[in-house]
C-alpha positions as CSV (number, residue, x, y, z in Angstrom):
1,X,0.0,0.0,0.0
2,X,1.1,3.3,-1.1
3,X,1.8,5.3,1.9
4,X,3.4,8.6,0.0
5,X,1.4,11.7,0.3
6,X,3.3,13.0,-2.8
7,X,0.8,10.8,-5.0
8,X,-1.8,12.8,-4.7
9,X,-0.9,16.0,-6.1
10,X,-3.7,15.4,-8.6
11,X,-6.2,15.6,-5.6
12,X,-4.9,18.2,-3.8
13,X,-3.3,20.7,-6.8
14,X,-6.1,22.6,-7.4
15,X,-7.0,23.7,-3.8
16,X,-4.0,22.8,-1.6
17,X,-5.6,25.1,1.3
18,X,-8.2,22.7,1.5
19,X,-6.1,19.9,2.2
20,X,-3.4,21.9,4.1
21,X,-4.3,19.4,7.3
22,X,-3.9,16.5,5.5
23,X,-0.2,17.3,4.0
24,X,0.7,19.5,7.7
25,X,-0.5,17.1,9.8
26,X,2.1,14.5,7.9
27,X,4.4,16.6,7.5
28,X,5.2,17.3,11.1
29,X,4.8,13.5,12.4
30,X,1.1,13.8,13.4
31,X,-0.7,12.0,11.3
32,X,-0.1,8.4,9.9
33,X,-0.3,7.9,6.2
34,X,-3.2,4.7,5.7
35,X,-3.7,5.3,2.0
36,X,-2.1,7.4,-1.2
37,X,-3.0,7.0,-4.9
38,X,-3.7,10.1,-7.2
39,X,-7.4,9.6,-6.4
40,X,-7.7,8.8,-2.8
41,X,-5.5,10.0,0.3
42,X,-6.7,8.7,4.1
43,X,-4.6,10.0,6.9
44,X,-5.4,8.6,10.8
45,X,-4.6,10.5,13.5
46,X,-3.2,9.1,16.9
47,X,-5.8,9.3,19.6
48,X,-4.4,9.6,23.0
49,X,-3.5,7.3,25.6
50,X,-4.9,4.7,22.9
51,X,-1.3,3.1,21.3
52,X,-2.0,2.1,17.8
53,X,-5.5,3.6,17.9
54,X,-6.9,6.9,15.9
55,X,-9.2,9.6,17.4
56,X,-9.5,11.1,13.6
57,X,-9.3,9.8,10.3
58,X,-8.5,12.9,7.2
59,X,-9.9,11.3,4.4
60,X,-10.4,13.0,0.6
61,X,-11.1,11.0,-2.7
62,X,-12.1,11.9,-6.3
63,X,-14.9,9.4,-6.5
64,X,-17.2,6.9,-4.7
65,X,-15.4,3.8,-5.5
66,X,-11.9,5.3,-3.6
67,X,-14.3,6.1,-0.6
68,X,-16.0,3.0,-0.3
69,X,-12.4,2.0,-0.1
70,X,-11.4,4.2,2.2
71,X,-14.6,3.2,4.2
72,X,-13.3,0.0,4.1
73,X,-9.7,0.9,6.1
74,X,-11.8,2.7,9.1
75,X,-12.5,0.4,11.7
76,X,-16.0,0.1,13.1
77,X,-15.9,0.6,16.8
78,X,-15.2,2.7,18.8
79,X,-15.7,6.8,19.0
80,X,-13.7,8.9,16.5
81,X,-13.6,12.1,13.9
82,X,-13.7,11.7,10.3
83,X,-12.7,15.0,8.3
84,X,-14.3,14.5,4.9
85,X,-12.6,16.7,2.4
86,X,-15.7,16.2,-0.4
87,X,-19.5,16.1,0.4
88,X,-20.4,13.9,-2.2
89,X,-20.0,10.3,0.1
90,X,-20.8,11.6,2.8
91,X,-24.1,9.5,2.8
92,X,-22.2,6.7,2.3
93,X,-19.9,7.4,5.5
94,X,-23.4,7.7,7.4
95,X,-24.4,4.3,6.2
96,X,-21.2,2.9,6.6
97,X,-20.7,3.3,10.5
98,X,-24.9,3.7,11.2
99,X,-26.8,5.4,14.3
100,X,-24.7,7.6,16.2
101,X,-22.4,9.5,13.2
102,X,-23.4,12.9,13.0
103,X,-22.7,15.8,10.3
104,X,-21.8,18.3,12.5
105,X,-21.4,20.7,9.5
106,X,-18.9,22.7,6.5
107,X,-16.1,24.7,7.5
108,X,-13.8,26.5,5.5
109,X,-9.7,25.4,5.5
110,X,-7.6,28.8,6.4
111,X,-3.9,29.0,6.4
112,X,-1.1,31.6,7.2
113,X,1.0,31.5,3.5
114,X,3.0,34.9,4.2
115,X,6.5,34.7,4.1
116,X,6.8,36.9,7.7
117,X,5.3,36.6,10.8
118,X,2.5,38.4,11.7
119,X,2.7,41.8,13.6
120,X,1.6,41.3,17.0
121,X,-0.7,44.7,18.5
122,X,-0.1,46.2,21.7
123,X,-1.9,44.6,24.5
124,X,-1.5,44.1,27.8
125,X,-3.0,40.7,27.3
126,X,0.4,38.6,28.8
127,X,0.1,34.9,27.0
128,X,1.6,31.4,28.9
129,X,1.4,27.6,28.5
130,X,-1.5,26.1,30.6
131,X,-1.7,22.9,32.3
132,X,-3.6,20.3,33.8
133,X,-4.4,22.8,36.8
134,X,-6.0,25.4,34.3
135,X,-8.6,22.1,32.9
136,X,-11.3,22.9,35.5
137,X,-11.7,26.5,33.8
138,X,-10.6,25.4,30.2
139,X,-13.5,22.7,30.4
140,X,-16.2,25.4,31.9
141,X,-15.8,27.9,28.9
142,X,-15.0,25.5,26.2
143,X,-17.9,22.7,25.4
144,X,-17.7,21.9,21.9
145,X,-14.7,18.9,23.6
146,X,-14.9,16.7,26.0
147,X,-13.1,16.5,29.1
148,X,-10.4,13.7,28.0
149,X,-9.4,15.5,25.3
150,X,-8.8,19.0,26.9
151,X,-6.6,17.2,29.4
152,X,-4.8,15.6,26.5
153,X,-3.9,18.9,25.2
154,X,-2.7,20.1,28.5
155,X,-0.7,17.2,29.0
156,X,1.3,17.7,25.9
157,X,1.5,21.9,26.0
158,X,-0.5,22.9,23.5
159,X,-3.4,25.2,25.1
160,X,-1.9,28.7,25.7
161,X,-4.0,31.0,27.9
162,X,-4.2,35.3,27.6
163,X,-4.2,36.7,31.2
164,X,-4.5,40.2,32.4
165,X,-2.8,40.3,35.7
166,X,-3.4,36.9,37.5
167,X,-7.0,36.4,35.7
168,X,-7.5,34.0,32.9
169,X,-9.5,36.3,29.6
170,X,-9.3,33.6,27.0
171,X,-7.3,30.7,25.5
172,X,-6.1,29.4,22.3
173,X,-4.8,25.7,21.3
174,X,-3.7,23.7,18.7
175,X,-5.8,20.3,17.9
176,X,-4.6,16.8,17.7
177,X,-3.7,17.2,13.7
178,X,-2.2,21.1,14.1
179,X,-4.8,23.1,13.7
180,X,-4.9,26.2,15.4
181,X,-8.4,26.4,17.4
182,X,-9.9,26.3,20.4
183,X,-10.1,30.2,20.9
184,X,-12.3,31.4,23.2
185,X,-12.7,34.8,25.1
186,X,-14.6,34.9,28.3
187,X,-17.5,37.7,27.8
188,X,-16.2,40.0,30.4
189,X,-13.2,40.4,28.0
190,X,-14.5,40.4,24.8
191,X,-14.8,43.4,21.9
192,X,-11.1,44.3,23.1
193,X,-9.2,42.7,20.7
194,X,-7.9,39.8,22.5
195,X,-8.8,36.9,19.7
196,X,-7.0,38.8,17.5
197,X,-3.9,38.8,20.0
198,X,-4.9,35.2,20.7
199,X,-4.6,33.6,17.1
200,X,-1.8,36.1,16.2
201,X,0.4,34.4,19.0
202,X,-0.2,31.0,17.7
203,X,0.2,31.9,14.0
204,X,3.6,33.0,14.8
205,X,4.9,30.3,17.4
206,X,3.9,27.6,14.5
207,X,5.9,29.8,12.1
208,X,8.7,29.8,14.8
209,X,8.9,25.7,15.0
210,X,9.1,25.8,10.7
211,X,5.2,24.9,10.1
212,X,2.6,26.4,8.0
213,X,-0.4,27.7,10.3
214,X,-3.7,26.8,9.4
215,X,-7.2,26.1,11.0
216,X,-10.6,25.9,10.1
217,X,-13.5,27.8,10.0
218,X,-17.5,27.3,10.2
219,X,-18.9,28.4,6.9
220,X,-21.5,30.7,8.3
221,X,-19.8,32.1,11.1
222,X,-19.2,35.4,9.3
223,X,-17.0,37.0,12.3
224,X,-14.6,34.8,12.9
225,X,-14.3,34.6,8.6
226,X,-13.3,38.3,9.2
227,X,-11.0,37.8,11.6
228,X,-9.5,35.1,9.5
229,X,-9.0,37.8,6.6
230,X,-7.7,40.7,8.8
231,X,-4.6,38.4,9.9
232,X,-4.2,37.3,6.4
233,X,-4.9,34.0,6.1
234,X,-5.9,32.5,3.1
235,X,-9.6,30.2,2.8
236,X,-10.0,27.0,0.9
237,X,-12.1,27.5,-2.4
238,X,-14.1,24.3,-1.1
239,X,-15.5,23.0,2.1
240,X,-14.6,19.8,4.7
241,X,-17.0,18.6,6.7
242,X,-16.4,17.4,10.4
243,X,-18.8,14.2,11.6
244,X,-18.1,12.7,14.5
245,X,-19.3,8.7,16.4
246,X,-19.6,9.3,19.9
């Protein structure tokens, strides 16, 4: 089995923003390569404290044949992501794995493609590593993961809180496959330009350790498309689509 992302250039070529997570998250060592032909690419991602398991699966093909194939390399059990690159099979991924495997909806692919870093703002918004201590508030404020999860991130240093003196205004993380998300400003602190501090932070310490920034983006979430624009990253032509068995 082919397991060289470098295959599928035909897949890719035409919107590489859109599969930026896919080649990223191999690229830096996060993601295991299951499948590569010029037609199909499936990429699983480790899932912690589970050796030789995935908590994702990035998976893009050119038609339903390579899908059902991909299908085919998922395992059925157990609770994990599936990143679908193309909406046309994603019927077929709800029949494939049944009850229980939800859309949970289109989001745009953006990455940071400038040469320089970008220019930080003055703030008085001071930005540290959190761990495992910070979980009880990271968990409070942050509900689209579940508990394991956030600790995971923790664990490993990758959730990055904005304080103003000794109290907690937001955070920011990167997810299991690089992306940079998790941003969330607590309402007492919002409309003072703290996300934009937030995000700018992370764009540049990814462009610090040699990687291309990226993250994604709800389709219809208009503000955070604007703040996506105003710190110049670049959105996918196209769409993934997140669904989740849990």
């Amino acid at each position: 089995m082919n397991t060289d992302l470098s295959i599928c250039q035909p897949l890719f070529g035409q919107d590489p923003v859109r599969y930026v997570d896919i080649t990223e998250s191999v690229r830096r060592g996060l993601g295991c390569v299951l499948h590569a032909s010029p037609s199909a690419a499936l990429v699983g991602i480790p899932a912690a404290g589970c050796p030789g398991g995935f908590g994702s699966y990035l998976m893009s093909c050119a038609g339903v044949d390579a899908a059902r194939l991909l299908c085919g390399l998922i395992p059925d059990g157990g609770d994990f992501l599936i990143a679908a690159h193309e909406d046309f099979y994603l019927p077929l991924l709800q029949e494939r794995f049944g009850a229980g495997f939800f859309l949970e909806g289109a989001s745009f692919q953006a990455a940071y493609l400038s040469g320089g870093p970008c220019p930080m703002p003055d703030s008085a918004l001071a930005i540290r590593q959190l761990n495992v201590d910070d979980l009880p508030q990271v968990s409070e404020n942050y509900k689209l993961e579940g508990e394991g999860y956030l600790r995971s991130l923790l664990e490993r240093g990758q959730l990055f809180g904005g304080f103003l003196e000794d109290a907690m205004a937001g955070f920011v993380g990167r997810h299991a496959e690089g992306s940079i998300g998790l941003l969330e400003v607590f309402p007492p602190y919002r409309r003072r330009g703290f996300a934009t501090v937030l995000e700018r932070y992370m764009i540049n310490r990814e462009l610090a350790l040699g990687r291309t920034p990226f993250g994604q983006v709800v389709t219809g979430n208009a503000p955070s498309l604007a703040l996506q624009r105003s710190l110049g990253m670049t959105l996918s032509q196209g769409t993934l689509y997140w669904l989740s068995r849990n």
